[in-house]
C-alpha positions in Angstrom: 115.8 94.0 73.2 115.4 95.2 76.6 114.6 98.8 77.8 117.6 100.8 79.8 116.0 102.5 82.1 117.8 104.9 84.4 116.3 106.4 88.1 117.8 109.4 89.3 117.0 110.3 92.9 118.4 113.7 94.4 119.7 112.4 97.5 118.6 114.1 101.0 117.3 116.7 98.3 116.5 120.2 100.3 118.8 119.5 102.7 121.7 119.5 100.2 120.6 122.1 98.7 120.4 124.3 101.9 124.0 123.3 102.5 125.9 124.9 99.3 125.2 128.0 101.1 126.6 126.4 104.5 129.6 123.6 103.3 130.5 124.3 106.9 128.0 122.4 108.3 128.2 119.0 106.1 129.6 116.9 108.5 127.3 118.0 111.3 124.2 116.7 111.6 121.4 119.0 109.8 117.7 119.0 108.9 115.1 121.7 107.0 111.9 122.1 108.5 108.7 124.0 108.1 107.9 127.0 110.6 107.2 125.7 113.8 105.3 129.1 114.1 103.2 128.3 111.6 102.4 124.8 113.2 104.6 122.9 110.3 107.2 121.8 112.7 108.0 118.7 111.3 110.9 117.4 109.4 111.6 117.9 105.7 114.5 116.7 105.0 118.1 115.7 107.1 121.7 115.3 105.6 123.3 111.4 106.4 124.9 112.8 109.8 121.2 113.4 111.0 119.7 110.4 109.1 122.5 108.3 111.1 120.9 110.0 114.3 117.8 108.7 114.2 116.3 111.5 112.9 113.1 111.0 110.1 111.4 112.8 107.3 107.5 113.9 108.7 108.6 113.8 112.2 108.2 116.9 115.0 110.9 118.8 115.6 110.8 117.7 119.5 110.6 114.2 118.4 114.1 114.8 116.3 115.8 116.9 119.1 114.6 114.2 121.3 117.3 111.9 119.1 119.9 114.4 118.3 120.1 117.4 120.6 122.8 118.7 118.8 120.3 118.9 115.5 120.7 122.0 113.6 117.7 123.5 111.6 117.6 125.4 108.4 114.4 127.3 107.1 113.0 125.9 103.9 113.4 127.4 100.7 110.9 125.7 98.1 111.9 128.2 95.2 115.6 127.4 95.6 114.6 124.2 95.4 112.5 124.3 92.2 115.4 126.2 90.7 118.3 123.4 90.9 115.6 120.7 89.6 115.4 122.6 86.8 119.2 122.3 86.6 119.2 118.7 87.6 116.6 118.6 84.3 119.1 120.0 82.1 121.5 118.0 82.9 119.3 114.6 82.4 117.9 116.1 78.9 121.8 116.0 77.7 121.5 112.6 77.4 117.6 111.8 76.8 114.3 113.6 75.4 112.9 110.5 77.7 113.1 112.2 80.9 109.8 111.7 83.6 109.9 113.8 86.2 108.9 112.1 89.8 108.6 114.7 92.2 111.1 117.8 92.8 113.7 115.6 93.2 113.4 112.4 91.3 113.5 111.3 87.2 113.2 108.8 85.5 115.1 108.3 81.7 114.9 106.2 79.1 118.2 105.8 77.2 117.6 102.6 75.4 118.0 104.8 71.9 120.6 107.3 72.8 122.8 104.7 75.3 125.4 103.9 72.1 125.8 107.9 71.8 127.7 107.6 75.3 129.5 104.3 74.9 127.1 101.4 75.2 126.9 101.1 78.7 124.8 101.4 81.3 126.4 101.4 84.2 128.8 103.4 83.1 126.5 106.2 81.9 124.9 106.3 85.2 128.6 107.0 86.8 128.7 109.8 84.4 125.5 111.3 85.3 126.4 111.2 88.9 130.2 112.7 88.5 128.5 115.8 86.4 125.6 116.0 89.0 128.1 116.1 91.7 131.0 118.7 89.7 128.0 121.2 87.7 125.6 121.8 90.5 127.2 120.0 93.8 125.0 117.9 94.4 124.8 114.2 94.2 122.3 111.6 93.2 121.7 107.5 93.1 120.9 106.1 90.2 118.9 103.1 89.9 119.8 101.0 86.0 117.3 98.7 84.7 114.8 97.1 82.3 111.9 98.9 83.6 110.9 101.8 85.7 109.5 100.5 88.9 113.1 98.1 88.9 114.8 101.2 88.0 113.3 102.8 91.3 114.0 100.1 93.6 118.1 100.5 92.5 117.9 103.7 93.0 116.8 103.2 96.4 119.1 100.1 97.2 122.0 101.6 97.7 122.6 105.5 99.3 123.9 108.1 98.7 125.8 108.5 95.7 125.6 105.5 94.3 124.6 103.2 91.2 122.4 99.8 91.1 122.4 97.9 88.3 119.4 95.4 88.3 118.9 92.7 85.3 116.7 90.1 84.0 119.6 87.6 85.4 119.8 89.1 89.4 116.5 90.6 90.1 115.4 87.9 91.9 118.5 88.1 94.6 118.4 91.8 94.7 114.4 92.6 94.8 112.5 89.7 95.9 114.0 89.4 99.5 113.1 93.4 99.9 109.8 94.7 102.3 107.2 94.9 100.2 106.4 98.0 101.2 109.3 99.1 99.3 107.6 98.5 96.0 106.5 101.4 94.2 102.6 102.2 95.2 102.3 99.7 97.9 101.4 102.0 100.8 101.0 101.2 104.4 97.2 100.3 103.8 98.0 98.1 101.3 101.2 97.1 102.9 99.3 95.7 106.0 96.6 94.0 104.4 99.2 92.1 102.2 100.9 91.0 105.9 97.7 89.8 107.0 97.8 87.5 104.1 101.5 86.1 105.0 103.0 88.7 101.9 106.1 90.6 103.4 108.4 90.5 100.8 108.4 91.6 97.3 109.4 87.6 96.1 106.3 86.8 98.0 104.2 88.9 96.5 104.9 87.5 92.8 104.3 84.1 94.1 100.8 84.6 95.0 98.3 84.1 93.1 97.7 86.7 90.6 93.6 86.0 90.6 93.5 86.4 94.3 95.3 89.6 94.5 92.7 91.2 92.2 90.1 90.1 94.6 92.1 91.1 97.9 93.2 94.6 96.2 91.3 94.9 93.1 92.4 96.1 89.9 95.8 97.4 91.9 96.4 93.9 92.9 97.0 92.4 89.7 99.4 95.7 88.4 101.6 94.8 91.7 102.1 91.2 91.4 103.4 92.3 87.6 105.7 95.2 89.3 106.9 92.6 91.6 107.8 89.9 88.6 109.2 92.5 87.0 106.6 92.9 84.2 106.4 96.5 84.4 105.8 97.8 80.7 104.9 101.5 81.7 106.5 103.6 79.4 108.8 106.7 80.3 106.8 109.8 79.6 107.8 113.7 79.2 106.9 116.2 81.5 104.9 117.7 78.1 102.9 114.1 77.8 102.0 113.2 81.3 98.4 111.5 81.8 96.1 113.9 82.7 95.5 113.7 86.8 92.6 111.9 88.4 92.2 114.2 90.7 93.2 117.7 92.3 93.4 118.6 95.8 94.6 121.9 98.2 95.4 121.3 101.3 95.7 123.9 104.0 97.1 123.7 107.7 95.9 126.8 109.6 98.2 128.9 111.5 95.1 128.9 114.5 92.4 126.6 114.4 89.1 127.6 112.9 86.3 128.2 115.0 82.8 129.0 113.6 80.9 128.2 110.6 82.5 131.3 109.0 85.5 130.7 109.4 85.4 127.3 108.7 83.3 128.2 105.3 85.9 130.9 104.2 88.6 128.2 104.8 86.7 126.3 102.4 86.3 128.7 99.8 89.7 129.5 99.5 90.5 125.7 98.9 87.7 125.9 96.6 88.8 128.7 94.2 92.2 127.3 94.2 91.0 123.8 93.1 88.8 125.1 90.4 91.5 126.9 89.0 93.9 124.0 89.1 90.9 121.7 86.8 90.8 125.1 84.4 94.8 124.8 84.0 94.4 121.1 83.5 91.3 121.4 81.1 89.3 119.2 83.3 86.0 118.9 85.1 84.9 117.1 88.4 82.2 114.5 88.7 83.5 113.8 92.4 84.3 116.8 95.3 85.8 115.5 98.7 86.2 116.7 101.9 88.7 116.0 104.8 88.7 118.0 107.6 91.1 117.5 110.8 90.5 118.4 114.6 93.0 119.9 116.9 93.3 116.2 118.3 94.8 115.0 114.5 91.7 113.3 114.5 90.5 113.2 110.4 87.1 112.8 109.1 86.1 112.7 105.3 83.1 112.4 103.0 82.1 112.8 99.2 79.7 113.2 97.1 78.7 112.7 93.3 78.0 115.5 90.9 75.4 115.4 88.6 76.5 118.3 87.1 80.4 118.0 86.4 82.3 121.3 87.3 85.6 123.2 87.6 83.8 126.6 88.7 84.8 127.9 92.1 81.2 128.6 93.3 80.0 125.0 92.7 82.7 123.4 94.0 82.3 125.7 97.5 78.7 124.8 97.8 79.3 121.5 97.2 82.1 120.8 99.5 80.1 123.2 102.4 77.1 121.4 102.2 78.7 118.1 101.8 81.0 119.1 105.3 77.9 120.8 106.9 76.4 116.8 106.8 79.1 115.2 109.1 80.6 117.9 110.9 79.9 120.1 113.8 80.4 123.8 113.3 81.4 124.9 116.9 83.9 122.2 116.5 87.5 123.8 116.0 89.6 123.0 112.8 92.7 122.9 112.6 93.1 121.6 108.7 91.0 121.3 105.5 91.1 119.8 102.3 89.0 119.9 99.3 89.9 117.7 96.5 87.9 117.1 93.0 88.0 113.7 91.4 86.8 111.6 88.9 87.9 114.1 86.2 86.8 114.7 83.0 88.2 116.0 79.7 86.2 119.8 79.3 84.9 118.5 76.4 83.6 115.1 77.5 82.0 116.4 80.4 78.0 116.1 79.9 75.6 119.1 81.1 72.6 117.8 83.2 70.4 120.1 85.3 71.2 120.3 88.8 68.5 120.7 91.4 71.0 121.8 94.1 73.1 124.2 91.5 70.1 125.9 89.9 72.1 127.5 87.0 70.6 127.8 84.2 73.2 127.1 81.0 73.5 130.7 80.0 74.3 131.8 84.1 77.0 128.9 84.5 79.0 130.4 81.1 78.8 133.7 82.4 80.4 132.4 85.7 83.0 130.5 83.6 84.3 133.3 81.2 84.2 135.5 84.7 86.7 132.9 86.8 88.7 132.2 83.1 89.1 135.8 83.1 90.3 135.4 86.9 92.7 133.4 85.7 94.4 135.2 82.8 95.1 138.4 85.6 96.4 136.0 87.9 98.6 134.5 85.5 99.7 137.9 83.9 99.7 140.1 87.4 99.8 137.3 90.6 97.4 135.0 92.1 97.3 137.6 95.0 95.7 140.0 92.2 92.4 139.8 92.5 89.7 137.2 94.3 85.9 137.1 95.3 84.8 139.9 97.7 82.8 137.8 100.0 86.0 134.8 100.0 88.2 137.7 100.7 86.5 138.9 103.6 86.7 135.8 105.0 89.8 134.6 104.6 92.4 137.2 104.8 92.5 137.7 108.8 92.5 133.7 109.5 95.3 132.5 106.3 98.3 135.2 106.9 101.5 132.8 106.9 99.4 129.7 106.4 101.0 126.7 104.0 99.5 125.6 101.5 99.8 122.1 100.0 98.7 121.0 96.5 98.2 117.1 95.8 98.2 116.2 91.9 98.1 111.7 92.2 
């Protein structure tokens, strides 16, 4: 018997949040965006009005004004926002303990052995979900209804806002295969324009070709999107509680000025650092891979990384790593305007071989007196705030240059 998978997607998500506390403004054309102070001037979300403007998600705020003078703009509020996903949570666990979070705004539930609690049918559960969403919390969502998750996606998507698509074994082929391929779950523009160059646009396309050649034009991922595209998708649904571990951690960080100087360049890259390091102690894991991107005041972005002989989640490794690896390809008079340090090829803590390091000369018994000393960082943080206590020398740094700076995290 076939899976009934539902996708729930929390449509124009911040910006209908923002709006319960203004219903006056719902049928004017609205959009959140970052602090144009801060240099995150860009779009975050818009209501329909705005989307029917013109106006995008990631754009400027001059390029949106540019298309809807009229545009109104409402500060973002991320903890408000965390809040009614929790609620939007709830509500999806009173029908299924199968309930996969995809982002703040978007789930994924499997109610293939709870769907003959609430009547048998699909379609008509997803209705229900959306009537509740829209009476409990105000809000509305599209649901996408279908045999697997990346199907379950692309209904969800179909059809907007506040809406259900059902897609079956019997009319995926109408409904999916004339769609861009791009609008197949992990094809991204890279792999988006290389599958054009190939004469692949559409989704049908792409699970007519050749499965053999895909794996040679896009490796491994070739061969996993010709199944998403012929509907073979067996992934199952998986609780927040039993994700897969990640394969790698990153921190991001836009500066509120750009950098100048190796010092203020290398605190930027501390900070990222530290943060990272704790992120692989949450997550139990250790780094066999650091990487650096770093971008100019021109939005010009330039990247390297390195192997580990020594795998790591301690702050000070990871910082002289990620230094020295950006001290190789980058000029330190330049000006920065972002950096990024992110660790990959994870391992388990406990699968994660000791070697000896000629550029980390720690010997065993210094490197577990480092750990317990950033594990016990981490407990204060935890118990009293991450603002509670940090590294002297980072400190110094960083605290004149990263008032009012954004931070963004990226978990893949």
């Amino acid at each position: 018997m076939d899976r009934v998978i539902l996708h729930c997607d929390l449509n124009s998500f911040y910006a209908s949040v923002e709006l319960l506390s203004h219903p006056d403004l719902k049928t004017r054309p609205v959009a959140v965006c970052g602090d144009p102070a801060s240099r995150h001037g860009v779009i975050l979300a818009k209501n329909e009005p705005a989307k029917a403007k013109g106006v995008r998600t990631a754009e400027t705020i001059w390029q949106a004004r540019k298309k809807c003078p009229e545009l109104i703009l409402l500060p973002a509020h991320h903890e408000k926002y965390r809040y009614y996903s929790r609620l939007a949570a709830e509500l999806y666990d009173k029908y299924t303990d199968l309930v996969e979070p995809f982002g703040i705004d978007e789930s994924w539930l499997d109610v293939t052995g709870t769907l003959h609690l609430f009547g048998g049918d699909p379609k008509a559960l997803a209705d229900r979900l959306r009537a509740e969403m829209k009476a409990e919390l105000g809000l509305t969502i599209s649901v996408g209804v279908s045999f697997n998750k990346v199907f379950a996606k692309l209904g969800s998507d179909y059809k907007k806002p506040d809406a259900t698509t059902v897609i079956t074994r019997e009319n995926f082929r109408d409904i999916v295969w004339p769609l861009p391929v791009t609008d197949l779950l992990f094809v991204g523009r890279a792999s988006g324009d290389l599958l054009a160059a190939h004469g692949i646009h559409t989704i049908g396309q792409l699970a007519a070709a050749n499965r053999e050649g895909l794996v040679k034009l896009l490796g491994k991922n070739g061969g996993q999107l010709h199944d998403y595209a012929a509907g073979e998708d067996t992934s199952p649904v998986r609780p927040a509680g039993e994700q897969p571990p990640p394969k790698s951690v990153g921190n991001g960080l836009t500066f509120r000025r750009d950098l100048s100087g190796r010092e203020e360049i290398e605190a930027g890259v501390r900070l990222l650092a530290e943060r990272v390091a704790f992120r692989l102690r949450k997550h139990a894991m250790k780094a066999t891979v650091v990487h650096i991107a770093v971008r100019s005041p021109s939005l010009k972005t330039v990247s390297r990384q390195k192997t580990l002989t020594v795998p790591t989640n301690l702050y000070r490794e990871l910082a002289a790593h990620a230094i020295d690896l950006l001290g190789g390809f980058w000029r330190w008079e330049a000006p920065v305007r972002s950096l990024t340090v992110t660790a990959g090829g994870l391992l388990p803590e406990g699968e994660a071989a000791e070697q000896l390091d000629l550029f980390v000369p720690q010997s065993p018994q210094r490197r577990d007196r480092q750990e317990k000393l950033e594990r016990t960082m981490d407990q204060l943080r935890a118990r009293y705030g991450k603002g509670m206590v940090g590294y002297a020398g980072r400190r110094a740094g960083t605290d004149r240059i990263l008032t009012g700076t954004e931070e963004k995290e990226e978990t893949p």
